[in-house]
N, C-alpha and C positions, 0 to 999 in steps of 0.2 A: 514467246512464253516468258510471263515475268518469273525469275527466281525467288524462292521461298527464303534462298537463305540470306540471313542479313550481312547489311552492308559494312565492309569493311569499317566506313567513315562514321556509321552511326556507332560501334562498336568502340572505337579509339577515347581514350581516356588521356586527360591532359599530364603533363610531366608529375612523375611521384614527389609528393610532398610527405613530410613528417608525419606521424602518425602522434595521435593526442589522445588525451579524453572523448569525453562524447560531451559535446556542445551543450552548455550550460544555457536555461531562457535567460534572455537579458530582462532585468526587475528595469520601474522607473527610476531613472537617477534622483534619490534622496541630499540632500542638504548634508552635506558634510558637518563630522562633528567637530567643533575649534579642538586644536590642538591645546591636551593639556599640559599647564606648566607643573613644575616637579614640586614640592614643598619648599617652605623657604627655609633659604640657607642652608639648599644644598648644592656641593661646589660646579662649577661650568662643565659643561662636555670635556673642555680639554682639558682642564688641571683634574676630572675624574681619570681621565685616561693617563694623565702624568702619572696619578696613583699605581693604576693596571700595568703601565709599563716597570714601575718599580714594585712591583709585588711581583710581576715576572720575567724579572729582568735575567736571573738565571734557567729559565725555561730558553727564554729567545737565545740564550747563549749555546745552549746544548742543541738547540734548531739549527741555527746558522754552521754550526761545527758537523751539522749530521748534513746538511746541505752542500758541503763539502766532500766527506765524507761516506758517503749512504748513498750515492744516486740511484737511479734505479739500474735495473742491472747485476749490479754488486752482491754478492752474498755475504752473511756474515752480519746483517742489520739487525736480527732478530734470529732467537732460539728457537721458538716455536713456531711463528708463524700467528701469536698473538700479542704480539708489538713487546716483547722480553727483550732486551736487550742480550745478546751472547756476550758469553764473560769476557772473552779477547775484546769484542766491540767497547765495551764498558771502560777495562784497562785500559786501553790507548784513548779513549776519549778523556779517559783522569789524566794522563800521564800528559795528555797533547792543553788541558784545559786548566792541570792545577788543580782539582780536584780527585777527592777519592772517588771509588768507583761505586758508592752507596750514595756521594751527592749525586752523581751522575744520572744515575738510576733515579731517582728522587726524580731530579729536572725532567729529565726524558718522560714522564709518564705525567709530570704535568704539563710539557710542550707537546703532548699528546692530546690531554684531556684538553686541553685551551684550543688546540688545530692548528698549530704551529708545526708539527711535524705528523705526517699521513704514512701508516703503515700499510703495504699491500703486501701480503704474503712476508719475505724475506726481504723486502725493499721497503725502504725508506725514503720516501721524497718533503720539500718543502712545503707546507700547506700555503694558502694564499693567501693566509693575515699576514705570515710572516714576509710575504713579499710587500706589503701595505704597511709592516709596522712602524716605519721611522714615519710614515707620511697619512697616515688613517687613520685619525681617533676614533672611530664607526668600529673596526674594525678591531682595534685594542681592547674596546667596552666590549662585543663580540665575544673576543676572546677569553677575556675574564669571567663572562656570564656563562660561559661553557663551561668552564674553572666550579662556578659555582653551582652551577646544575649537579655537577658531577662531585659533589664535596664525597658523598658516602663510597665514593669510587677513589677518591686521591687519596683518601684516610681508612683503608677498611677499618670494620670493628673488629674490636678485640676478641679474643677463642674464649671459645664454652658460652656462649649466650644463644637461645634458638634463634634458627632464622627468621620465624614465623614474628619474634619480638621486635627483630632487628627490620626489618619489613614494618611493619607497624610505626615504629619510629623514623623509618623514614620516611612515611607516609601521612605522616602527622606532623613533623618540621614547617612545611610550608603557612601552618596555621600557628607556629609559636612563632618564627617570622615576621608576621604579618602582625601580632600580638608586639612586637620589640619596636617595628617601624611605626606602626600608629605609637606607643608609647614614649617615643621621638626620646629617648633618654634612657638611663640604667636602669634594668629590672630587676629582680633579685630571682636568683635561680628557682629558691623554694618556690617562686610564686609560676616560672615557666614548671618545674616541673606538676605543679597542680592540672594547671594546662593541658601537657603534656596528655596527664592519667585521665584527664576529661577525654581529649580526643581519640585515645586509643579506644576508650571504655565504648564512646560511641562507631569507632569501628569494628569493636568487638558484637556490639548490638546487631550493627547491620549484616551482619553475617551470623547472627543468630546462635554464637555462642556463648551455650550456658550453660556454667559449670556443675557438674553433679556428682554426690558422694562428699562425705566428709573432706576438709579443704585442709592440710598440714599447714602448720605454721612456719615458713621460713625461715630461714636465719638473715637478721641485719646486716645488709652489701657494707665492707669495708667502705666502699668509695660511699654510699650514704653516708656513713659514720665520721668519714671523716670530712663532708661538705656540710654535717650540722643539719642532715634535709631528714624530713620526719618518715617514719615508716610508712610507705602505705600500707594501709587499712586493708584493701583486695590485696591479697596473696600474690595477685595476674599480674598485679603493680609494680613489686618487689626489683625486679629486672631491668623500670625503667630509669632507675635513679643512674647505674655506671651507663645505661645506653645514650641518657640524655647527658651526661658527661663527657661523653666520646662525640656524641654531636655537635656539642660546644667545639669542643678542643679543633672536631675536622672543620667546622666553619671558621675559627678563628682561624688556623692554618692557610687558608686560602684566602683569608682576608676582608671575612664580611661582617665580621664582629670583634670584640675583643672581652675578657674575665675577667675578673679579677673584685677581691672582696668581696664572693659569693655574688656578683654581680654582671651581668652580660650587656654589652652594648652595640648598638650595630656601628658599625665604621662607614662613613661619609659615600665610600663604593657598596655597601652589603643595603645602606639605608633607600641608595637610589636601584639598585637592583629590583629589591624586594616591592619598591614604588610602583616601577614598572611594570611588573608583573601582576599587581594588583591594578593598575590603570586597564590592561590589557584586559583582565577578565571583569571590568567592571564596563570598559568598550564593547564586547561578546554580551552582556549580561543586556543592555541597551539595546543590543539587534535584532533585526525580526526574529533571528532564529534562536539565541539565546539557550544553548547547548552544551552551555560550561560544566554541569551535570549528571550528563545524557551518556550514556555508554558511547562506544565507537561508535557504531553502523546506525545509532541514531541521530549524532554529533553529524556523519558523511550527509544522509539524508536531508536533513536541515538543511547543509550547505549547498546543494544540486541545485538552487534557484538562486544563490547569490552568486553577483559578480565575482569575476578573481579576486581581485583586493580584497575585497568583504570576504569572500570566504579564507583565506590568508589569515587575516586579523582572525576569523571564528577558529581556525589552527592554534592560531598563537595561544589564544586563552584558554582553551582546552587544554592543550598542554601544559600552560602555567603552574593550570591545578591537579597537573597530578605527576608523579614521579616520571620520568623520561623511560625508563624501563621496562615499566609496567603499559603504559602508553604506547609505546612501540609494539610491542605484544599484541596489546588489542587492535591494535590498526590493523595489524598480518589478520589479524584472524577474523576481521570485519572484510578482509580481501578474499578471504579463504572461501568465499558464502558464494551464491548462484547468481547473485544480482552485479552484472559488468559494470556496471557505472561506480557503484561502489568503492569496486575494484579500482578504480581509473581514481578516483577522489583520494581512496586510503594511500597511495603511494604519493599525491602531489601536498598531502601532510606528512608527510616521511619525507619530501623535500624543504620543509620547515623543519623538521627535526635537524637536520644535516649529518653531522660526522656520529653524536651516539648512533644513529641508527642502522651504521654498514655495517657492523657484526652479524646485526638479526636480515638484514635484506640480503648480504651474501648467502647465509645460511637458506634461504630460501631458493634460491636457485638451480636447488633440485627438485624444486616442484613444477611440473612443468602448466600447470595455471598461471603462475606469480612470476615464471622467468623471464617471459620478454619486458614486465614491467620492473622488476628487479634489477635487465641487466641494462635499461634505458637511463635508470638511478643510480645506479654505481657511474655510468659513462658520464653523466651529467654532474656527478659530484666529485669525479677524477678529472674535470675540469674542459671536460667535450662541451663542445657549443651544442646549444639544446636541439637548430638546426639541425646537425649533423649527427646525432647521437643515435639515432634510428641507422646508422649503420652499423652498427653492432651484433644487429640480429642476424640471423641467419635470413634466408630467402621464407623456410619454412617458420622458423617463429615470427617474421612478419606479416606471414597470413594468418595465424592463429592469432595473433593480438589483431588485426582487420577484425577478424571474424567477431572475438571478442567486443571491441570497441564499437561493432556494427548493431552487436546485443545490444547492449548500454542505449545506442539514439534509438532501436526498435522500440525497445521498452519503457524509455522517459522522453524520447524526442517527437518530434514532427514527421511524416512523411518527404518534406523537401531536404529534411536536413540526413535523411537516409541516402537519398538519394545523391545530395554534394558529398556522401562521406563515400562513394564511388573514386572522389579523387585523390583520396589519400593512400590509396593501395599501389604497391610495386608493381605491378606487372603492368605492362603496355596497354592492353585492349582485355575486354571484357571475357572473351572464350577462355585467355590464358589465368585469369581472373578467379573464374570459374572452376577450370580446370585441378587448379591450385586448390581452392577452397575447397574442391570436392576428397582431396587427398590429407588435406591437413588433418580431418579425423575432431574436430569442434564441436563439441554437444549439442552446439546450438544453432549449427550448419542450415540444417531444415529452417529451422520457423527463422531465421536470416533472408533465407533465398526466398523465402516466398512473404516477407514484410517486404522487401526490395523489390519485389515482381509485382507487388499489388499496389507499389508509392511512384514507379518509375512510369513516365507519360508515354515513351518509345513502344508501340505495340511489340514489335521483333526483339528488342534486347529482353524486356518483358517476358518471353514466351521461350526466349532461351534460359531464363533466372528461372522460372518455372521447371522447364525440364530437367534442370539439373538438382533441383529440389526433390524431385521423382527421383531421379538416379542414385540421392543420396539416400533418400528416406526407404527404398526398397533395395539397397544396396549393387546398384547395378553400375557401370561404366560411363 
């Protein structure tokens, strides 16, 4: 009598491998676009990076000291647990470095913002530029452009101003920017702040707000009065003259422009920044998918057919154009949705984002949708080889992301490619496999086991992926 039950050998599943996305179709390889050169007479990679190391030269100082310092392990690195410095920390770093303990502080939060220094919890470690900096121009420009991402973060604004204003103008910089680097030269403030009340006005439009009831007339902002810049006209306006004040001053602080005689000008590093950044979304803007626009989960979508690179680059320009914050936000919450692939896209643009975005993916970690991809991302950006980073998970969050990442190729892939994604799972053989997936508790358990039971050519493995699809779906054993 032959036996019904299948064969050990057909069952065995080759050694676990990492676990990924869901397999993106490969497009025809397109013609590469020639790399563009920068404007002329702007300076070489390395005497831009001579600049970035002298603009944070007292950053890499308070790094190196915290590297010593701060290992991991050690308490005492931070206050809170949100990279504060403890005031003993701070003291002995003045005391050991020659500095008070407000420059201290100063450097520390901007060898933070640059990723010179990596807060985890109470621990302090070196980040990886600074292990590059004497020998990595790449790395130096890097750093500084983190620096400048993050200007409204190294400078907060000043008290009493709404947030909703203070939001508004930062979300409107990237386009007075852009307004400074094409104008290759000095502008005159009055004329960015026109700019300015143009861009806001048009993000006031798009969100459809419009004012109603009698409008009070203001009072004239000191800081207007005393830069000579004309009142606005719109009341809404009023607010923005000390905010773009304070925008000035934080970008010149970090070094991407400079004031002076009611005039703004971008600096040699802020002009090649700001370059690249417009290269980048004008690179995205040329591609089939051309998403620079597109909310999240419309931007992820897009990208699902393009190569890695290509979609990389379609990260990059998306991001360009819009705040790092706000950006981050939406990606979680384009992850948050029912569609696994998605999922699996929005976190490997959160690996383009890099260090701003540990705040908001730690925080997520209690969702248990987002944590095995969550905690794949912290692993891989605390400096786990990408190989190895899937060890992190537990046994059981590695089947729930299988199960997940199984969705993802059901729904957008192939049938053979369901089938190879068989061998990305932990467990040895297909029963244990099984077994697992049937306890993990996956929404999307059922209609998994039976895409895999109706793609797989094995009549017997087949007919076991089936039954436990039954099992699942009628809650049985």
């Amino acid at each position: 009598m032959t036996s019904r039950i299948p064969r050990d050998s057909r069952l065995r599943l080759v050694r676990p491998r990492p676990l990924a996305a869901a397999p993106r179709a490969m497009n025809q390889r397109r013609a590469r676009r020639p790399a563009p050169r920068p404007p002329e007479g702007t300076p070489a990679p390395s005497e831009l990076a001579g600049m970035a190391r002298s603009r944070l030269a007292g950053a890499a100082r308070v790094a190196r000291w915290a590297d010593t310092a701060l290992r991991p392990g050690r308490t005492g690195g931070t206050s809170d647990g949100k990279a504060t410095l403890a005031d003993a920390t701070a003291e002995r770093a003045a005391r050991e470095l020659g500095l008070t303990p407000a420059q201290v502080r100063a450097d520390w939060d901007t060898a933070r913002l640059a990723g010179l220094v990596e807060v985890h919890g109470d621990s302090a470690r070196p980040g990886w530029r600074l292990r590059a900096w004497d020998r990595d121009d790449s790395a130096v420009l890097r750093g500084w452009v983190a620096l400048f991402d993050a200007w409204s973060l190294a400078h907060p604004e000043p008290a009493g101003h709404e947030p909703a204003a203070v939001a508004e103008v930062v979300s409107a910089m990237p386009q007075v920017l852009s307004f400074l680097q094409l104008s290759a030269g000095p502008v005159p403030v009055e004329q960015l702040l026109d700019l300015l009340q143009q861009r806001v006005r048009e993000l006031r439009t798009e969100r459809c707000e419009v004012p109603y009831g009698p409008q009070r007339e203001p009072a004239r902002p000191a800081t207007a009065a005393a830069t000579g810049l004309e009142q606005p006209a719109d009341p809404a306006d009023a607010e923005l003259a000390p905010l773009l004040d304070w925008a000035l001053h934080a970008l010149s602080c970090v070094g991407a422009l400079t004031c002076g005689d009611g005039q703004a000008t971008l600096t040699p590093l802020g002009s090649w920044a700001v370059w690249v950044k417009l290269e980048q979304i004008c690179v995205a803007a040329q591609s089939p998918a051309g998403n620079i626009e597109a909310a999240a989960e419309d931007m992820l979508r897009g990208c699902a057919q393009l190569r890695p690179n290509a979609a990389r680059a379609e990260y990059r320009a998306w991001l360009a154009a819009r705040p790092v914050g706000s950006a981050v936000t939406e990606l979680l919450d384009a992850a948050r949705g029912d569609d696994a692939l998605l999922r699996g896209l929005a976190f490997e643009a959160l690996r383009v984002v890099g260090a701003p975005a540990e705040p908001d993916v730690r925080a997520v970690l209690t969702e248990p949708t987002l944590r095995p991809y969550a905690l794949l991302w912290l692993a891989e950006h605390e400096g786990t080889d990408p190989e190895d980073a899937h060890e992190v998970l537990t046994r059981e969050e590695a089947t729930w992301l299988w199960v997940d990442t199984a969705a993802a190729v059901a729904d957008h892939g192939e049938a053979p490619m369901l089938v190879r994604h068989l061998e990305s799972a932990v467990q040895p053989t297909v029963p244990a496999l099984l077994d697992e997936v049937r306890a993990v508790g996956h929404p999307r358990t059922v209609q998994v086991l039976v895409a895999l039971a109706a793609a797989h050519p094995d009549p017997a493995l087949a007919k076991a992926v089936r039954r436990a699809a039954f099992q699942v779906h009628t809650g049985g054993s």
